[in-house]
N, C-alpha and C positions, 0 to 999 in steps of 0.2 A: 303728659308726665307719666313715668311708669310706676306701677304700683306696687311700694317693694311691703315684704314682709319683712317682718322682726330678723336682726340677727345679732342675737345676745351671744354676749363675751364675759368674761372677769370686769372688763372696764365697765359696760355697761351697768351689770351688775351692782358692782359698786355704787355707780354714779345716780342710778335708778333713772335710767333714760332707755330708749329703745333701739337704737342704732349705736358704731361703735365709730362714730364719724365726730371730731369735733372741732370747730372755728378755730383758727389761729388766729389768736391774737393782734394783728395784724395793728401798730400802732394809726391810730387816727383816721382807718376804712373800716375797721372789726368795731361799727357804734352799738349804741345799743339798738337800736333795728335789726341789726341784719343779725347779732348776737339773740333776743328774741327772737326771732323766724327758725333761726337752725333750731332752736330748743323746743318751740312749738313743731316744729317737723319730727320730733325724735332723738335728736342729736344734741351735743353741748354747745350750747353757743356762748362763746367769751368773748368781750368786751376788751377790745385791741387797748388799754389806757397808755400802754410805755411808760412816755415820763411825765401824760398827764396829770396835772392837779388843778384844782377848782374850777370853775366854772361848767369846763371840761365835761371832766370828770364828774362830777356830779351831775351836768344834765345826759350823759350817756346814758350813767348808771340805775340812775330814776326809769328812761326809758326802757331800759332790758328789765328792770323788777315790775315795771308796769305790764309789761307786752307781753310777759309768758307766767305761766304757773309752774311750772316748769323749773328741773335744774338749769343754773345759767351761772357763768365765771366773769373774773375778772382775770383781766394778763399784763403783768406788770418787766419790765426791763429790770433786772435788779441792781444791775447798776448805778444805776439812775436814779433810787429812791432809797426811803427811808419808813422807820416806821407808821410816824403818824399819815402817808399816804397810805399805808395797808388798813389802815383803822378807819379810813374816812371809807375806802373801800368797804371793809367789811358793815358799816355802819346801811349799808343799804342789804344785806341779804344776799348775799351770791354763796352758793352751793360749793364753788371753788375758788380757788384762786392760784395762777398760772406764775411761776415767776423764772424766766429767763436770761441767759447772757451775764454769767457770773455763780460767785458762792452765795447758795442762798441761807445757809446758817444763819447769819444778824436776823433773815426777818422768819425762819419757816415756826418756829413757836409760836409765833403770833397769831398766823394762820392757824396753828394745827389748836391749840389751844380757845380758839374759838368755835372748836368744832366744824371748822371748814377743811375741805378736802382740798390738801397740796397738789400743785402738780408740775414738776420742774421739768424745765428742758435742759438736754444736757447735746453737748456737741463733739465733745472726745468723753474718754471713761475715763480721765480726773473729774473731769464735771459727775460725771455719772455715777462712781462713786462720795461725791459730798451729798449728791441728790439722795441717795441712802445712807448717809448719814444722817443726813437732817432730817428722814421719817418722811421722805414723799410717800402720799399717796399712789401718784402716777407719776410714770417717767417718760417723757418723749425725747424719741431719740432722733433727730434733725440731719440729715445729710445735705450733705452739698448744691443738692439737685435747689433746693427752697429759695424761692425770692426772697430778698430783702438781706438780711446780715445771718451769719451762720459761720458755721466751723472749714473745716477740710478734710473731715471722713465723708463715704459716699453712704448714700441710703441702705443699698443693697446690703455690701457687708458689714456695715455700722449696727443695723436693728439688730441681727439676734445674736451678736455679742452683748449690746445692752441688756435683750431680754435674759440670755443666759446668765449675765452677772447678779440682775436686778430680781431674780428670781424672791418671791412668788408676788413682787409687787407688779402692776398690770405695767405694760408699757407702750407706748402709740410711738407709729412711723410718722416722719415728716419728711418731705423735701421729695418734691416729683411725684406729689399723689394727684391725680385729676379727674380719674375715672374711677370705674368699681373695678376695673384690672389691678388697679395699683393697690384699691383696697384691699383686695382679693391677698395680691402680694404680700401686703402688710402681715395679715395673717397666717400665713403660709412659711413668713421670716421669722415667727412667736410672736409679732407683736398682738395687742388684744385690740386695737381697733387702729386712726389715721387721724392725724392734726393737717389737715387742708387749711389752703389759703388762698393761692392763684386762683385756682376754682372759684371761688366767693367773689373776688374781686369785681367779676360782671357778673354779680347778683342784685337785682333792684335796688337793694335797700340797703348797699354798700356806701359808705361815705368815701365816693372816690370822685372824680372831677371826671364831666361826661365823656369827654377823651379817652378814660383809662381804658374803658372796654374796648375800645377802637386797636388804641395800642395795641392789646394784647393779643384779640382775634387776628392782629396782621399781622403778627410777627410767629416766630419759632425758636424755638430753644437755644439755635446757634445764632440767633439775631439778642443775645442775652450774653451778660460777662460776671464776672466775680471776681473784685478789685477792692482795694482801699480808696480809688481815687474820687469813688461821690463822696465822699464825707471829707478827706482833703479838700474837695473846690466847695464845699458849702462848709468847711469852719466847722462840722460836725464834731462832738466830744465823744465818739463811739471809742470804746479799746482800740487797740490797733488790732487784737487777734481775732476782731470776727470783720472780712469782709462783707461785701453788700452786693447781690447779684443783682441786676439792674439792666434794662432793657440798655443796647448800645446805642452810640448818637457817634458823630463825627466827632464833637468835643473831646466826649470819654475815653473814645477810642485813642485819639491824640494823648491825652493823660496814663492813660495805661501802657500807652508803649513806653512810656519813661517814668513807671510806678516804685523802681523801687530808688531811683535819685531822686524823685518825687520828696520821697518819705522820709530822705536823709536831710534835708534841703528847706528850711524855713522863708528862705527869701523866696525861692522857685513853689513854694506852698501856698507864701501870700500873692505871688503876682498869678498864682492856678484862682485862687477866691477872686481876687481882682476880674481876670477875665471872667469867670462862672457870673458872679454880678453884672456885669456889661452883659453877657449873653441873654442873661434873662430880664435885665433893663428892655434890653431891645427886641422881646419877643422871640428869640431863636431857641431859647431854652427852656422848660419849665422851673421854678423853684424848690421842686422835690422831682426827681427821676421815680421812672416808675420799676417798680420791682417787682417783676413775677418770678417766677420756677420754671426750670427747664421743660416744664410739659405743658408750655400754652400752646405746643403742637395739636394738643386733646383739645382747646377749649375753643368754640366754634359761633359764641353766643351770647347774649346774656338770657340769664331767665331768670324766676323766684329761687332764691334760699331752699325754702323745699320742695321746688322741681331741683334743684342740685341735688339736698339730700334722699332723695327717692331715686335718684338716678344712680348715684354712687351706689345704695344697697343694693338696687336692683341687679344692678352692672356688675357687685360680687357676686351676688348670688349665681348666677348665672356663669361668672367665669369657673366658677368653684363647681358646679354640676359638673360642667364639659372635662375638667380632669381626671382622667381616667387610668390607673396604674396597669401598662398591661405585661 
């Protein structure tokens, strides 16, 4: 594991953590395990809930307040939820709380009002502008590059329009971070630190099915798509305006070349569910596809949580010396 030093930001700062690196929320892989690790490593580690409630939720959230002393968040879909799941959250102690994929207005007083630090994700700047209205904290601005569901701005020129807008509130890169290059990047674009998640994914203490790491170390970014049609063939209630990048299969790929009569098409929608359940009756399919970012190119492994976060600071550190203006 490389031995990174401190590199403090605005984010950090704020957040009173050591590194400018922190868990994406990642619904139902980002548990509390792996959420404590990243936070005892230095970094923020958030607790993937989405649209968990009870059980859940609660025994995640017990274990990330148990497992670090540390700042630690919850990351909520906003969509998805309602008050009294911010309240059952907040009832445990989290330092922040993450809420993406929508207007967070209904719930950010609730948050901010209990003295926890906001922190939205935003995917165009309409999002990004309600994110300052409602008084985030922080802002994460998500490009394209990101596994799982997300906008259709790209990383690159997406962040330091946000930071520019969002000025003086901190704001973190998502989408195609893997390394301490990207982090490096991050910084380099105004953002104040990087919301990872494929990275995590083959982190020990991930709640992911022992496959997922397999998945991802075999494949590469162009072996990955971004479509409506997982959530079409699994009856998913996602908006339609955020796709879902998703490692490709023979199925998806079939669904995606006829995605947009797909989506017009209620009969051809229920007979896409229909076969998706028969695939995965019969073992040919998983239940959930797996979702990384376009940069499983970078990921080679799995290891611990904070052999990740030691590697990413180290890995900025390091890219940011070698720059040299001449």
């Amino acid at each position: 594991m490389m031995v990174a030093m401190t590199l403090p930001t605005p984010f950090t700062d704020l957040l009173g953590i050591e590194h400018p690196v922190a868990l994406a929320p990642m619904g139902g892989a980002s548990g509390g395990a792996l959420a404590a690790a990243v936070s005892e490593a230095g970094g923020l580690g958030i607790v993937g809930c989405g649209r968990e409630t009870g059980d859940w939720l609660d025994r995640e959230l017990a274990i990330a307040a148990a497992g670090t002393s540390r700042p630690w968040g919850a990351g909520f879909q906003t969509w998805a939820i309602g008050p009294a799941t911010i309240e059952r959250a907040l009832s445990f102690g989290p330092a922040a709380v993450t809420l993406s994929f929508g207007d967070p207005t209904a719930l950010a007083e609730l948050v901010r009002s209990a003295g926890v630090r906001l922190i939205v994700q935003v995917t165009d700047l309409t999002e990004a502008r309600q994110a300052i209205d409602a008084g985030a904290d922080v802002i994460v601005a998500q490009g394209t590059e990101a596994g799982g569901h997300g906008g259709k701005r790209s990383t690159l020129p997406f962040v330091p329009v946000v930071a520019d807008l969002a000025q003086p509130v901190p704001v973190l890169a998502a989408g195609g971070i893997a390394d301490g290059r990207g982090l490096a990047a991050a910084l380099a674009l105004g953002a104040t630190g990087a919301l990872v998640g494929t990275r995590f994914l083959v982190a020990h203490e991930a709640l992911v099915a022992p496959w997922v790491p397999k998945a991802i170390t075999d494949s590469g970014g162009e072996d990955t798509v971004r479509s409506r049609v997982s959530d079409i063939a699994r009856g998913s209630a996602w908006p339609a305006r955020y796709g879902a990048r998703t490692i490709r299969t023979p199925f998806l790929d079939d669904l995606v070349a006829r995605e947009q009569s797909l989506a017009a098409d209620e009969k051809a929608q229920a007979a896409a569910r229909q076969a998706y359940q028969a695939a995965v009756a019969a073992g040919s399919l998983t239940s959930e596809p797996v979702w990384p970012s376009e940069a499983i190119d970078l990921i080679t492994g799995p290891s611990s949580a904070a052999e990740i976060v030691a590697d990413l600071v180290a890995g900025a550190q390091s890219a940011l010396a070698r720059i040299r203006v001449r």
